[in-house]
N, C-alpha and C positions, 0 to 999 in steps of 0.2 A: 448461584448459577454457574461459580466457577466449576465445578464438576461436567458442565454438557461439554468440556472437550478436554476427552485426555488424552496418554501417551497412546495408547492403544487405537483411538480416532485419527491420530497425526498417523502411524505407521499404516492403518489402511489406507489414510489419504493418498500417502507416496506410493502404497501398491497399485490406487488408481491413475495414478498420475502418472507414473512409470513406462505403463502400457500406451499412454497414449502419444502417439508420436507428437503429436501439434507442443508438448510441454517437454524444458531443455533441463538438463541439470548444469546451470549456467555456472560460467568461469567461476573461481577464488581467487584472484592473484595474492600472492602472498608474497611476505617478507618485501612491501614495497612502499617502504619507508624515501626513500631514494630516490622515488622520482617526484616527492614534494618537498625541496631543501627548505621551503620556508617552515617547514616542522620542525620542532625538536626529534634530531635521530635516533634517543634513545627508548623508543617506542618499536612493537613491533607491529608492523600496518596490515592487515585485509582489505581488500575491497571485493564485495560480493556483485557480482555485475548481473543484475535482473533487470537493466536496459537493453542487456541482449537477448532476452527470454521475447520467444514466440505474442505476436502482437506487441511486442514494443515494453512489455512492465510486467510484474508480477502478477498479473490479477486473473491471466489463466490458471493458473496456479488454485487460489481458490473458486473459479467459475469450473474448471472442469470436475471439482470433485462435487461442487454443489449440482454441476449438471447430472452426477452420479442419485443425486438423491430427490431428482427432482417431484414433485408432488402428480400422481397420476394423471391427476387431469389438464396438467400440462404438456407431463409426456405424451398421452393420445392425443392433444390437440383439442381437448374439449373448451377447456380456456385459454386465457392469453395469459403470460407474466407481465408483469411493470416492476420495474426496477427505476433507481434514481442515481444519476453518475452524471459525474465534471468530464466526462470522455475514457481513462483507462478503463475501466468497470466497464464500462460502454461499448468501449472496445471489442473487450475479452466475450462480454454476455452477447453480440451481436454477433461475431464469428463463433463463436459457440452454438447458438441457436440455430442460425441457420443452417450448419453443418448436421442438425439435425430435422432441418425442414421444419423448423417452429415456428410461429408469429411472435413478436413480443411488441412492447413501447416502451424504450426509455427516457426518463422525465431527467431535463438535465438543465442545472441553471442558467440566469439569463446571461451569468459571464461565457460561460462555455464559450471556445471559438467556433463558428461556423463549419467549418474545417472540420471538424471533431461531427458534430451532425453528420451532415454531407456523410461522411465515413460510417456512420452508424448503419444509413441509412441506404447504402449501398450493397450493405448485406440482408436486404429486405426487413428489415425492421424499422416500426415508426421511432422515430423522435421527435422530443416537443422540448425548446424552449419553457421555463418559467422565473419567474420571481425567485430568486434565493430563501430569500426568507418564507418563503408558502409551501415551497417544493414538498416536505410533505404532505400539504393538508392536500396538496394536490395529489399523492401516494393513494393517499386515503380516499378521495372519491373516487378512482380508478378502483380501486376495489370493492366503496362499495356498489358498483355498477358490476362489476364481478369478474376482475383479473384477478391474478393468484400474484402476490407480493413476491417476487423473489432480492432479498433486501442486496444491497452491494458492500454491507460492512460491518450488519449485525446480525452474525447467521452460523449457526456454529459449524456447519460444512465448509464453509468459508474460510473459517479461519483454522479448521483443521488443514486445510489445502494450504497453507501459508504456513502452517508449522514445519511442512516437507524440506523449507530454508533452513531450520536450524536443522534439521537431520544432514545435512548438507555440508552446513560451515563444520557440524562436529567432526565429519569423516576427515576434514583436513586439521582441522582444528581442535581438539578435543578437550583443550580447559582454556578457552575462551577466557580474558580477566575483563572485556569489554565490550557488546553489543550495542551498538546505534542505527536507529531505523528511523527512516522517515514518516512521519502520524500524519492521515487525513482523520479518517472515522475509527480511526485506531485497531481496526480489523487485521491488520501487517501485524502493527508491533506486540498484538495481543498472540495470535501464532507464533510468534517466532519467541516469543518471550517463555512462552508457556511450552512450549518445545523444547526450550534450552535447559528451563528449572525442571522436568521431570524428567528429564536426560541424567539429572544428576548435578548441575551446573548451578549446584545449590548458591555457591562465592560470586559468581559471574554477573556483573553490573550491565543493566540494560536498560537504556537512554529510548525514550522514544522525542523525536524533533519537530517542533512545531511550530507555521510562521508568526511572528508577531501580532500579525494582521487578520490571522482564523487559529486563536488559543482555546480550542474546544477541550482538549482533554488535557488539557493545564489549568484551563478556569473550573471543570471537576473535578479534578484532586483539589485543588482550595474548595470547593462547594462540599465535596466527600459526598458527591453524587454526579449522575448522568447531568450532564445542561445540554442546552441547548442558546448560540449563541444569534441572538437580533440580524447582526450584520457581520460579514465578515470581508474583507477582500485582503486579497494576494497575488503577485504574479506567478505564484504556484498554485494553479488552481486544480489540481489534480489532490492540494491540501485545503479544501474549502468546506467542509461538509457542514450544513447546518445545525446540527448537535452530534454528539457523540452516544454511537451505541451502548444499549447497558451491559450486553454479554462482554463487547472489546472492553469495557468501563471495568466490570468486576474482575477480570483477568489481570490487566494491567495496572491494575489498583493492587492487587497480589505480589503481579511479579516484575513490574516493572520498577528501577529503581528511582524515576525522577522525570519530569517532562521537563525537556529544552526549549527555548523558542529563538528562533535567530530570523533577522529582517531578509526583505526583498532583497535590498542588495547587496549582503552577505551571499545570501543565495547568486545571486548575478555572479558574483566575482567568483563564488566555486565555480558555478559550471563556466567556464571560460579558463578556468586553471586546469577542470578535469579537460576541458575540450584538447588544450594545449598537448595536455598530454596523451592524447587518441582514442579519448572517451565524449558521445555525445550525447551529454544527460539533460532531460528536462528540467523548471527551476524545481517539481517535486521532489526528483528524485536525487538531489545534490543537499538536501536540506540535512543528511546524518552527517554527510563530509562537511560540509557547511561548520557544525557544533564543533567539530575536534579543529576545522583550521582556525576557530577565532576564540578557542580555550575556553567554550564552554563546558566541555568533557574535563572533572577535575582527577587528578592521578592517575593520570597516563604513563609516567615513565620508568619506563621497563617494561611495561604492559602488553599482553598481547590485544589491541584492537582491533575488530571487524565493523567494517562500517557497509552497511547494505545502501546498494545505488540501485535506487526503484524501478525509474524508468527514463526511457529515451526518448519519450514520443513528441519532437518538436519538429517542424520542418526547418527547412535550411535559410525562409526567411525571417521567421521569428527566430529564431538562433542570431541570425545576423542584427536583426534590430536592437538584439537584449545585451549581446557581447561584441558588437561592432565585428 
């Protein structure tokens, strides 16, 4: 399957994406090793800042290129979509849709915050609470009552539109020796991976990060297949997804070199370091920075590494609760 998305799919993504004003080609800071003393300095730092990207995270990135492909009878309105998301996907798919006058319903776990609804649902689309562990079976009977599935993580528009990042880091970056992505359904780290290796980035080690608490595509590399995991919780729940897709599975089984997992409050304490220093990141989207500040990333030094920072979407009082 790894062939349904190549270099050729990634460069039309960015030509779609390019066009559309709603998607940023978001900062690179670079060479900023400096502003984390508690690093080892002989490293050299990226940080890819996709908490500043339009709706708050990456995931317009792949919703506007899938909204490029969408299935007819969505486009005219004959059916509905249902999609499944923790809230960014959610996000991105509800400002998307409506900006094209569509209906949809997104199915989103019983963790999801209210907050995250409410907002879905403000851009006239339904949302529904469910069970974590059932969320798909509930995908499935929406469809088979007759929505048109548009998935949030195993889709290979999707994750063409998330390759448009490594076309990105390479213009400032162009022999990368280290990539780290934050992994919910592995759909990010399967783009930007698969981006990077047929760029040429044959040498370039890429880390996908994942919390202790939802190790879906860490528990399938030891399986040496897709799983799907019973229970998961995290206070990253933008990294919760009930199994991992097969498309993101066989790509990142290719090219990614290794899955990380780092805990809740590993995660707390990055973003409270990034905050410090004038970044506001969700606990999702801290989880690549997370792996290099507590040496999970091994041979780093001397290295150029680029750590992608997913997304920002927390308010000011959950911020406050998590990092005082």
């Amino acid at each position: 399957m790894v062939d349904k998305v190549s270099l050729d799919d990634i460069n039309k993504a960015c030509s779609v994406l390019y066009k559309d004003p709603d998607v940023i080609q978001t900062p690179l800071l670079c060479n900023v090793q400096g502003m984390f003393p508690m690093l080892d300095q002989d490293i050299d730092l990226y940080l890819k800042l996709e908490n500043m990207q339009t709706t708050g995270s990456f995931k317009i990135r792949g919703v506007t290129n899938q909204m490029e492909h969408l299935p007819q009878e969505v486009r005219e309105g004959t059916k509905e979509a249902v999609t499944l998301s923790a809230g960014n996907y959610g996000k991105a798919f509800a400002y998307c849709m409506s900006k094209k006058e569509l209906k949809g319903l997104v199915l989103m776990p019983h963790t999801a915050p209210d907050d995250r609804v409410e907002m879905i649902k403000s851009f006239g689309l339904e949302a529904e609470k469910v069970p974590s562990s059932d969320i798909q079976e509930h995908v499935d009977a929406y469809v088979a009552k007759g929505y048109t599935l548009l998935h949030s993580f195993d889709d290979a528009s999707l994750i063409a539109g998330y390759g448009s990042i490594a076309s990105e880091i390479l213009k400032k970056v162009p022999n990368p020796d280290v990539v780290a992505v934050c992994c919910g359904g592995a759909g990010l780290v399967a783009g930007v991976a698969t981006g990077l290796k047929l760029s040429g980035c044959k040498d370039c080690r890429v880390y996908a990060v994942e919390p202790t608490g939802a190790p879906t595509l860490y528990e399938s590399f030891k399986a040496g297949h897709a799983v799907k995991i019973p229970s998961v919780k995290s206070v990253a729940t933008g990294l919760m997804p009930p199994y991992t897709g097969q498309l993101p599975y066989d790509l990142c089984k290719k090219y990614v070199e290794e899955v990380l997992l780092v805990s809740d409050d590993e995660m707390v304490q990055s973003m409270k370091i990034l905050y410090d220093r004038g970044l506001k990141v969700e606990p999702a989207g801290s989880a690549a920075f997370t792996a290099l500040l507590q040496g999970r990333i091994k041979n780093v030094k001397g290295k150029k590494v680029v750590i992608v920072i997913t997304g920002g979407n927390i308010t000011p009082p959950e911020l406050a609760k998590l990092i005082g």
